[in-house]
RODO-2510 file (C-alpha; in nm, 4 decimals, decimal comma):
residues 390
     n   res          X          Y          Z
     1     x   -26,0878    10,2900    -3,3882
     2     x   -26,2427    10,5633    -3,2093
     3     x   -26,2496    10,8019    -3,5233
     4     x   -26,3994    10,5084    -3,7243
     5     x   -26,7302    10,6856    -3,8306
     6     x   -26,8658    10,3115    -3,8388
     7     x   -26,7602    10,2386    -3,4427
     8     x   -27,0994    10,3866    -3,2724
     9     x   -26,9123    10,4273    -2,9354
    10     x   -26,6873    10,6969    -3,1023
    11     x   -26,9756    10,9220    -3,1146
    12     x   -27,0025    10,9345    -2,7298
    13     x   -26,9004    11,1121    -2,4295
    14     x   -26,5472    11,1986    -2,4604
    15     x   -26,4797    10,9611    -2,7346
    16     x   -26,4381    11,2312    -3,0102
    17     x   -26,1705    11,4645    -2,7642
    18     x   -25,9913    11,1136    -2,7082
    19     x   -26,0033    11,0158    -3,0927
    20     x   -25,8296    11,3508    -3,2132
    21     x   -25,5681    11,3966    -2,8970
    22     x   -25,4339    11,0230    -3,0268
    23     x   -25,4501    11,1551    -3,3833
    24     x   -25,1996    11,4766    -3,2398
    25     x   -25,0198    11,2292    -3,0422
    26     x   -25,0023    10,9646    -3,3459
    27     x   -24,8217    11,2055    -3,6205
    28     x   -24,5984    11,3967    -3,3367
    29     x   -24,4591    11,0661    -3,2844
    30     x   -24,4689    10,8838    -3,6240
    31     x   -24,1471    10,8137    -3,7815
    32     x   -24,0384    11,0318    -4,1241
    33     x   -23,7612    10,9647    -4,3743
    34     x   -23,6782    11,2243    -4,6524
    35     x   -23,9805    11,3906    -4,8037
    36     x   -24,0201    11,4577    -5,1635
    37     x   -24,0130    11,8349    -5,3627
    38     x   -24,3140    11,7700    -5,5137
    39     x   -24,3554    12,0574    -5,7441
    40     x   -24,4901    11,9472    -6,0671
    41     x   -24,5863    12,2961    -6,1952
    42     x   -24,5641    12,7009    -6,1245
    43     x   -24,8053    12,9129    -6,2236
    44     x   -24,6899    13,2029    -6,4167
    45     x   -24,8683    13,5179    -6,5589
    46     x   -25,1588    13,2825    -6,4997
    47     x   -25,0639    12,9940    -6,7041
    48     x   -24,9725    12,6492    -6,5234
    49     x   -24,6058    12,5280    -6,6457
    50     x   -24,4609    12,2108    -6,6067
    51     x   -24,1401    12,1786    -6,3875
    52     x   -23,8945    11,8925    -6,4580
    53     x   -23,6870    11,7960    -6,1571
    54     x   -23,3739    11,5804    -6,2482
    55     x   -23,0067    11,4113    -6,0478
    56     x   -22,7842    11,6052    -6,2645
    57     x   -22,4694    11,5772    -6,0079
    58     x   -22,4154    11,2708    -5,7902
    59     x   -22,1579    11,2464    -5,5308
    60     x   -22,1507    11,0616    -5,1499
    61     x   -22,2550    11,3306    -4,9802
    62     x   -22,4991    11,5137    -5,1525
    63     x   -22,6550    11,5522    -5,5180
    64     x   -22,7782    11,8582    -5,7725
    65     x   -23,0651    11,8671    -5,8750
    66     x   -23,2214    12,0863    -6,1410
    67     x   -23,6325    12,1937    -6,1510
    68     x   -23,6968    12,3690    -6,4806
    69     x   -24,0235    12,4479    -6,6041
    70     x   -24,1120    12,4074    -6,9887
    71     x   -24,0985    12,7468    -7,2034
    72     x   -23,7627    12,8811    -6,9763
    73     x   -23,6168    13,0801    -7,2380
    74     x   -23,2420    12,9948    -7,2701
    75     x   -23,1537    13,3208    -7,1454
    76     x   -23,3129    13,2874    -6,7882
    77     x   -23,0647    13,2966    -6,4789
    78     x   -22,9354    12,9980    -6,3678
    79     x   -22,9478    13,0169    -5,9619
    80     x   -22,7984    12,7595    -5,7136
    81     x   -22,9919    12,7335    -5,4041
    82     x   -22,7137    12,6133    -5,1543
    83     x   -22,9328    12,4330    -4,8829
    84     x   -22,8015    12,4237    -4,4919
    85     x   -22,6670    12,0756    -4,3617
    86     x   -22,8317    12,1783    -4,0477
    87     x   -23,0455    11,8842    -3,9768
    88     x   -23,3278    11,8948    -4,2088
    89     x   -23,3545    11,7985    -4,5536
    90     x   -23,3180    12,0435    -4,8726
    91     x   -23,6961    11,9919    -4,9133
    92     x   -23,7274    12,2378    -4,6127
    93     x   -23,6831    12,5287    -4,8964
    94     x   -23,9721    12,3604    -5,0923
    95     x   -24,0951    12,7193    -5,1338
    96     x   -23,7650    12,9085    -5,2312
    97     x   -23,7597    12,6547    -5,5006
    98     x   -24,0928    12,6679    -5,6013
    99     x   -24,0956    13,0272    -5,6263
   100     x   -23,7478    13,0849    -5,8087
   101     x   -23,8506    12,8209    -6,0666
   102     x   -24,1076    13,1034    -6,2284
   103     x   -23,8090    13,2806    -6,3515
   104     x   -23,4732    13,0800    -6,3572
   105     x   -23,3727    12,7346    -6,3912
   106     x   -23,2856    12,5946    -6,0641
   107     x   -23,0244    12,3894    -5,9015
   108     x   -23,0228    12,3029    -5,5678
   109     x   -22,7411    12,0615    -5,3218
   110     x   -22,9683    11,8009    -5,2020
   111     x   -22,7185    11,6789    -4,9123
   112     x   -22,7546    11,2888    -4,7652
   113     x   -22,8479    11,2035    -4,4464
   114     x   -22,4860    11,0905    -4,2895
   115     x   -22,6202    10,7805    -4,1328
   116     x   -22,6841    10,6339    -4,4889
   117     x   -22,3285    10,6929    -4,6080
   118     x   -22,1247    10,4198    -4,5963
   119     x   -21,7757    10,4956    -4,3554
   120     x   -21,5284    10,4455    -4,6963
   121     x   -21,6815    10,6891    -4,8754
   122     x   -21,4632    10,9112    -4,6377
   123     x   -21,5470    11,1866    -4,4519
   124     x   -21,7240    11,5312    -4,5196
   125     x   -21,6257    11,8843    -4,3545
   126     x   -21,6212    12,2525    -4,4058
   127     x   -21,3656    12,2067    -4,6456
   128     x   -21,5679    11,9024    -4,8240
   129     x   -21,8887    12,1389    -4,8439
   130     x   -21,6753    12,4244    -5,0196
   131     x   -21,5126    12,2167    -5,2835
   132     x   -21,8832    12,0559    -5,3429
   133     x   -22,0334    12,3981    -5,4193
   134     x   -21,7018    12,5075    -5,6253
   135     x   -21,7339    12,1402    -5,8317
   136     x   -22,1430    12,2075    -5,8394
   137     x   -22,1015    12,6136    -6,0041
   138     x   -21,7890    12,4258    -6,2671
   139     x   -22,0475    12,1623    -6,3637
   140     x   -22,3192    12,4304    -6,3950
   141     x   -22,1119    12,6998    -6,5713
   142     x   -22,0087    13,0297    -6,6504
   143     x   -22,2489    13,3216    -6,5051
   144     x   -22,4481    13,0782    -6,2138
   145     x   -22,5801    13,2919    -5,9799
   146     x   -22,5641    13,1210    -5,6122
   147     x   -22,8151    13,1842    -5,3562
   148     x   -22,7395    13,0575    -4,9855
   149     x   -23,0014    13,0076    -4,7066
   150     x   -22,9031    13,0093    -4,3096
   151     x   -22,5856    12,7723    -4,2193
   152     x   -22,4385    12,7494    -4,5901
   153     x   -22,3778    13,1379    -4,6176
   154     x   -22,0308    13,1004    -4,4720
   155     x   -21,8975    12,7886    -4,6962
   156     x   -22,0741    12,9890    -5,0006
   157     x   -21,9043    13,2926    -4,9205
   158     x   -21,5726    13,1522    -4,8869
   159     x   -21,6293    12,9497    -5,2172
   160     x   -21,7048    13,2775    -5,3682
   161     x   -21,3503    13,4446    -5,2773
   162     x   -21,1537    13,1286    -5,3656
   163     x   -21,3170    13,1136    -5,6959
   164     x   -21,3011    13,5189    -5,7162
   165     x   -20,8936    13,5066    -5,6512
   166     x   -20,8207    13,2259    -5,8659
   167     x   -20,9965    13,4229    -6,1435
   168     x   -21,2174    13,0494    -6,2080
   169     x   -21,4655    13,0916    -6,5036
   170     x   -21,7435    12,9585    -6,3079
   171     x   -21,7278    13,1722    -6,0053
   172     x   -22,1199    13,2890    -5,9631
   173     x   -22,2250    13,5960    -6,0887
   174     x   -22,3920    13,7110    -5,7624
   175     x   -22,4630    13,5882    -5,4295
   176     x   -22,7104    13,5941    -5,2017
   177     x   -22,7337    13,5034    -4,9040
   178     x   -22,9909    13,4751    -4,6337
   179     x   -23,0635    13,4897    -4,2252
   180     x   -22,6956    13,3415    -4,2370
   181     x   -22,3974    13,3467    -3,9463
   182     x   -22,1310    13,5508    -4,1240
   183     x   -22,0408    13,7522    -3,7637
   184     x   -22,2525    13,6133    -3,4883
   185     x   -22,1401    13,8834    -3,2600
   186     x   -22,3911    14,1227    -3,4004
   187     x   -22,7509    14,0545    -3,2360
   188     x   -22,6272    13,7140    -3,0568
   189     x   -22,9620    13,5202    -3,0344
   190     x   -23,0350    13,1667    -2,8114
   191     x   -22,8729    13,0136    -3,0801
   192     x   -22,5114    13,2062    -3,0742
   193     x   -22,5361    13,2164    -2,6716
   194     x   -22,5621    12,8423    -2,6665
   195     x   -22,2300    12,8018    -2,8908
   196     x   -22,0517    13,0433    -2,6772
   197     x   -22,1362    12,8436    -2,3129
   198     x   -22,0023    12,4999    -2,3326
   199     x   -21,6133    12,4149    -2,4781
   200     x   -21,5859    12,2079    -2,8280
   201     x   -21,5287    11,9080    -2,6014
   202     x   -21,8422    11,9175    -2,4620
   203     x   -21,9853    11,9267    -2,8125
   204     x   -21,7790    11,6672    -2,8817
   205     x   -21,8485    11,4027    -2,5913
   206     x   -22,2125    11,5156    -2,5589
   207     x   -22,4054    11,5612    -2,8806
   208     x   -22,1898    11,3457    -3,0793
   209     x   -22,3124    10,9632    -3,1268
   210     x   -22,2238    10,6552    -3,3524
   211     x   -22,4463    10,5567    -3,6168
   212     x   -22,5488    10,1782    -3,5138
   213     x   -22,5681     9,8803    -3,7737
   214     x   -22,8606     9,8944    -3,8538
   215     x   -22,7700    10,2088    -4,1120
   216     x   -22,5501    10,1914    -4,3909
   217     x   -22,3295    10,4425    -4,2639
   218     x   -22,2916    10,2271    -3,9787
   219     x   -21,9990    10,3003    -3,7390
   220     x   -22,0121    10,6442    -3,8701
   221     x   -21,9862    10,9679    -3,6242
   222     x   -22,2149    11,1984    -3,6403
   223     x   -22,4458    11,5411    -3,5058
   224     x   -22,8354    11,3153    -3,4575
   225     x   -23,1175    11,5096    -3,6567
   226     x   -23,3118    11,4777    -3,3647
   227     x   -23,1046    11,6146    -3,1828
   228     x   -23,1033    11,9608    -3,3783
   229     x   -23,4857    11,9236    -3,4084
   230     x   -23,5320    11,8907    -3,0276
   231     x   -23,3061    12,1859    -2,9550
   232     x   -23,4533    12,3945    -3,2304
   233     x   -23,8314    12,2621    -3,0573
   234     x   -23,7232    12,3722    -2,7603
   235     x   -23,6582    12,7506    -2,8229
   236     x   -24,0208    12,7358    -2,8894
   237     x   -24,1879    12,5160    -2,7276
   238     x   -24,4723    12,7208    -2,6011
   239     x   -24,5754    12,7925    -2,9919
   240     x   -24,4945    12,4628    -3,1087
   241     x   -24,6996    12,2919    -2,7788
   242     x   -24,9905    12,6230    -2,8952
   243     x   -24,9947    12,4594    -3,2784
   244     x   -25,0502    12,1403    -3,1493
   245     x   -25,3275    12,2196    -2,9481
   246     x   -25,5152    12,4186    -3,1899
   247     x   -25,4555    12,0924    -3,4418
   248     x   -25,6034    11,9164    -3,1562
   249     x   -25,9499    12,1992    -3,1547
   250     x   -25,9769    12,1794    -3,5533
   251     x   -26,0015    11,8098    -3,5148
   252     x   -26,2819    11,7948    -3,2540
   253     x   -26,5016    12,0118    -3,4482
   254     x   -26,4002    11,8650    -3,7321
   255     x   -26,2598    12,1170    -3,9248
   256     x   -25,9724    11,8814    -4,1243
   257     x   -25,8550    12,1238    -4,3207
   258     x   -25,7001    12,3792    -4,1092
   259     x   -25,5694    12,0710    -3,8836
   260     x   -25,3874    11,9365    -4,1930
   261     x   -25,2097    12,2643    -4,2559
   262     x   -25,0448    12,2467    -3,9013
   263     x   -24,9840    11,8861    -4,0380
   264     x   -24,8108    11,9860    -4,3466
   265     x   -24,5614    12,2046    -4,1993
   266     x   -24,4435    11,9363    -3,8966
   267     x   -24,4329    11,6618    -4,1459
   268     x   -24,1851    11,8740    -4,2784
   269     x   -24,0180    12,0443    -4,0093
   270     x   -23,9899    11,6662    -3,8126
   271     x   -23,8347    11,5187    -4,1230
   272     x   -23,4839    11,5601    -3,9835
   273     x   -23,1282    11,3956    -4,1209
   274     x   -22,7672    11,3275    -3,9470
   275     x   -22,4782    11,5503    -4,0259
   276     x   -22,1089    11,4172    -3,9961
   277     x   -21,9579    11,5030    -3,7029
   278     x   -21,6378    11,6865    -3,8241
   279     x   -21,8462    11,8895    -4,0008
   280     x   -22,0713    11,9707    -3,7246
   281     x   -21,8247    12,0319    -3,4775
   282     x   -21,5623    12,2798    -3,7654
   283     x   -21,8832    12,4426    -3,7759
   284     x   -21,9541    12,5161    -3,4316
   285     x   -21,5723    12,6353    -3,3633
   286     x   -21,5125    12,8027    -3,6984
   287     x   -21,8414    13,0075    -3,7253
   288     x   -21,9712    13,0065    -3,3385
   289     x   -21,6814    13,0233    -3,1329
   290     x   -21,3926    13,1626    -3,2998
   291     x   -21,5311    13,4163    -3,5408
   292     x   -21,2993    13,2851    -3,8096
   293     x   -21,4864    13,4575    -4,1298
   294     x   -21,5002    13,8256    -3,9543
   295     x   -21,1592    13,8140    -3,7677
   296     x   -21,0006    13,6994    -4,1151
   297     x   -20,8800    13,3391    -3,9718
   298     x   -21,1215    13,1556    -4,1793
   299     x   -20,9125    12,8971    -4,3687
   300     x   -21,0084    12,6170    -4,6348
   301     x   -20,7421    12,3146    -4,6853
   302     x   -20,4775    12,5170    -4,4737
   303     x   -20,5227    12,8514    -4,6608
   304     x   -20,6564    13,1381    -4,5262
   305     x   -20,9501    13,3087    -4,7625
   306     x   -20,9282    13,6553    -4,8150
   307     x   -21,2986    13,7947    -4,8306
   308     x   -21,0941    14,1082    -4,9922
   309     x   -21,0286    13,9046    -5,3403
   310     x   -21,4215    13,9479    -5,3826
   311     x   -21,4116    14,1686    -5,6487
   312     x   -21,6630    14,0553    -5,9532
   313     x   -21,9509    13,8722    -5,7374
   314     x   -22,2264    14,1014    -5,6498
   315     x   -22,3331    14,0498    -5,3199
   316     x   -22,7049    14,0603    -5,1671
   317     x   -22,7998    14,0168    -4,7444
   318     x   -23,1203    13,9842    -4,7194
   319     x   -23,1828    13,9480    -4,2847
   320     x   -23,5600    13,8822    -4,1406
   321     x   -23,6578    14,1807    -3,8491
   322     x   -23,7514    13,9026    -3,6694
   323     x   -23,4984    13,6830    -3,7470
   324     x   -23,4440    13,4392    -3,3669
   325     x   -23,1601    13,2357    -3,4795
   326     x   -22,9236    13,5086    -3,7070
   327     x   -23,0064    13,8262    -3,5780
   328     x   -22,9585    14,1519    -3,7343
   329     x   -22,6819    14,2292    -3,8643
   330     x   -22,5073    13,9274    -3,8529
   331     x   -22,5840    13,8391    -4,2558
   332     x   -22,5065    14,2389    -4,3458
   333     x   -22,1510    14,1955    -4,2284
   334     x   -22,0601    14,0271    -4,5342
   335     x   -22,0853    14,3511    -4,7234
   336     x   -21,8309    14,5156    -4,5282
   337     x   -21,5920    14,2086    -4,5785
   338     x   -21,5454    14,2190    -4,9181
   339     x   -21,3558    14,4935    -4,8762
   340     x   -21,2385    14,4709    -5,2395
   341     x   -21,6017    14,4894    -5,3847
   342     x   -21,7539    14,7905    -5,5751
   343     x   -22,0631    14,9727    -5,3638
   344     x   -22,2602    14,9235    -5,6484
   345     x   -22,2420    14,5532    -5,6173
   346     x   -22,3364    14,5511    -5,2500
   347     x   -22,7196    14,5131    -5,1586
   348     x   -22,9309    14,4716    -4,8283
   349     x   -23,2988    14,3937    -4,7871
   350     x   -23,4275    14,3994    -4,4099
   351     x   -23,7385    14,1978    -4,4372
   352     x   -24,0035    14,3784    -4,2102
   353     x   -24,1913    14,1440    -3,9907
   354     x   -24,0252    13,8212    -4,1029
   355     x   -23,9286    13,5735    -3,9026
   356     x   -23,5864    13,3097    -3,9721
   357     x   -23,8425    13,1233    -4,1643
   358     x   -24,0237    13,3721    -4,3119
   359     x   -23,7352    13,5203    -4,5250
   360     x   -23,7679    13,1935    -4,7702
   361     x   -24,0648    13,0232    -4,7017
   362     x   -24,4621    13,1894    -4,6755
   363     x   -24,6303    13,5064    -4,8531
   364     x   -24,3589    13,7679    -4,7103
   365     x   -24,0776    13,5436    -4,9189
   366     x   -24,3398    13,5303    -5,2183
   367     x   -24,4453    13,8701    -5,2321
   368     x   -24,2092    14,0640    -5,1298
   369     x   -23,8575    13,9057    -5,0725
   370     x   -23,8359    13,6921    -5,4217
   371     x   -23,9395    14,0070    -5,6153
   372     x   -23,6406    14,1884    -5,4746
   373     x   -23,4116    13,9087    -5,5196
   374     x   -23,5059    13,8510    -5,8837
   375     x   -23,4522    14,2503    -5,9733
   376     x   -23,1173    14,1856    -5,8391
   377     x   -23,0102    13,9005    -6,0409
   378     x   -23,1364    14,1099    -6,3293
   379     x   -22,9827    14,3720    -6,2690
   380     x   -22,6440    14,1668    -6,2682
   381     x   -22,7292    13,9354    -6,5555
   382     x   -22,6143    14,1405    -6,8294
   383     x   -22,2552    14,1586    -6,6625
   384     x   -22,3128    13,7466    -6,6255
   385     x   -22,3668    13,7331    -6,9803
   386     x   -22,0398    13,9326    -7,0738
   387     x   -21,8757    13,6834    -6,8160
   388     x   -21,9787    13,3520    -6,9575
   389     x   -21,8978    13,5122    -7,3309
   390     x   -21,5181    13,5650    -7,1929
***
């Protein structure tokens, strides 16, 4: 009422101040569900393409889905964006997308919100997640090149040695992966720390709740989205509480624009989802608290995977300098893993100045990251080709 421009009172005293602190108020609290990509077109050499999103995969827990623009020559990599399960929707790497649609054809796992998946549809784990991407690269095909952001580095990498030791025709051509958890020992950050303090029970009987009736997955257990928001909120709260209050400033003077930029980004970073609780909690213990990938424990249905078998995947670890929730060096310690991988098909990239964010989202992932991860998938896409001939 008080920003009506018709309601003369609104004009007055503190009425404006009052008007846009219950406008900051109003969409930190509003309720989200699960945004949409959005991208209609890419701009390339300076022409506008279309881009074609389509469901090319469905399964319970997750879908593909493709975003090809028009004119792709046949011949363009195909790249599979692997998305976390970390709490937020895949729309979180709007911009990864956006920007890797210029120059390949897409696919990316669009996981489900747990609380919407019905209890016999089974349950989903670490092992669940690795046989999705291995059934996602089959259905894609030969010479795929996979490209995993934060959490999913670890699943992608082990899908990567089970696929290189069984010798499977669609095992990707390279991998990249990015700000992920491969050793957390290296550079522990907030994030690692807080994994180490508590025992899995504690995770277990504290974070863990049932999904109530009112959800189609109703009875299910599961890790709350808000949950992971408010802890991930909390490790910056003065800068989140600082964004708010300069929303707050652009509104009183009016200045929309810049107050609907702040806007943009929490209506996406508040947009949050469930995640089962088996997974959750594998995760925690596997990656966080027993080191299973560097110590060479790591195991998928009962089998240990042997990061050595890596032998035809080229592998790229690209870390941010600034990175707060994977520090340094925790992504490069893939490349000294795959013990049984060529040097010439190991690659880093420290991003200067970025942030976890930063290294696939913003101008620093535009500008400077994408162009190094596209020269890399070129550089491996003849050998892809040969691959997908065989």
């Amino acid at each position: 009422m008080l920003g009506n421009p018709r309601f003369p009172l609104g004009y007055l005293g503190l009425a404006p101040a009052a008007a846009s602190a219950l406008e900051v108020f109003a969409h930190a609290a509003a309720p989200r569900g699960k945004p949409d990509f959005g991208i209609e077109s890419v701009e390339v050499g300076g022409e506008i393409h279309t881009v074609t999103e389509s469901i090319v995969v469905t399964k319970p827990f997750g879908n593909l889905l493709r975003f090809r623009r028009d004119d792709l020559s046949d011949d363009a990599p195909k790249l599979l964006i692997v998305a976390p399960m970390s709490g937020h929707y895949a729309t979180l790497l709007r911009g990864t997308v956006e920007r890797m649609t210029e120059s390949c054809e897409v696919y990316i796992t669009d996981w489900a919100d747990a609380r919407t998946v019905p209890l016999a549809e089974g349950t989903f784990d670490l092992d669940d997640y690795i046989d999705y991407l291995i059934d996602f690269l089959a259905f894609i095909g030969s010479g795929t090149h996979m490209m995993a952001v934060c959490q999913p580095s670890v699943p992608a990498l082990a899908a990567t040695a089970l696929m290189n030791g069984t010798k499977h025709p669609a095992r990707p051509a390279t991998l990249t992966m990015m700000g992920g958890p491969i050793d957390t020992r290296k550079s522990p950050t907030t994030v690692n720390d807080l994994a180490m303090e508590r025992p899995i029970a504690w995770f277990r009987e504290t974070v863990i709740a049932t999904v109530p009736m009112s959800y189609r997955g109703a009875g299910r257990r599961v890790y709350p989205g808000f949950m992971q928001l408010a802890s991930f909120m909390s490790m910056n709260l003065g800068s989140h509480m600082l964004s708010h209050y300069e929303m707050f400033k652009h509104l009183n003077v009016g200045d929309d624009e810049s107050a609907q930029t702040t806007k943009d980004f929490y209506e996406e970073y508040r947009s949050v989802c469930d995640m089962t609780a088996e997974f959750y909690l594998q995760t925690v213990e596997e990656v966080f608290q027993k080191h299973s990938i560097p110590n060479g424990t790591f195991e998928h249905k009962g089998l240990v995977v042997d990061l050595g078998k890596i032998t035809e995947t080229a592998i790229l670890c690209v870390e941010g300098e600034r990175d707060d929730i994977s520090g340094i060096g925790q992504t490069k310690a893939a490349l000294d893993l795959a013990t049984g991988l060529a040097a010439s098909k190991k690659q880093y990239l420290l991003a200067e100045g970025a942030g976890h964010y930063g290294i696939f989202n913003g101008s620093r992932w535009r500008e400077k990251i994408a162009p190094e991860v596209e020269a890399f998938l070129a550089k491996h896409q003849a050998k892809a080709k040969l691959q997908a001939v065989a």
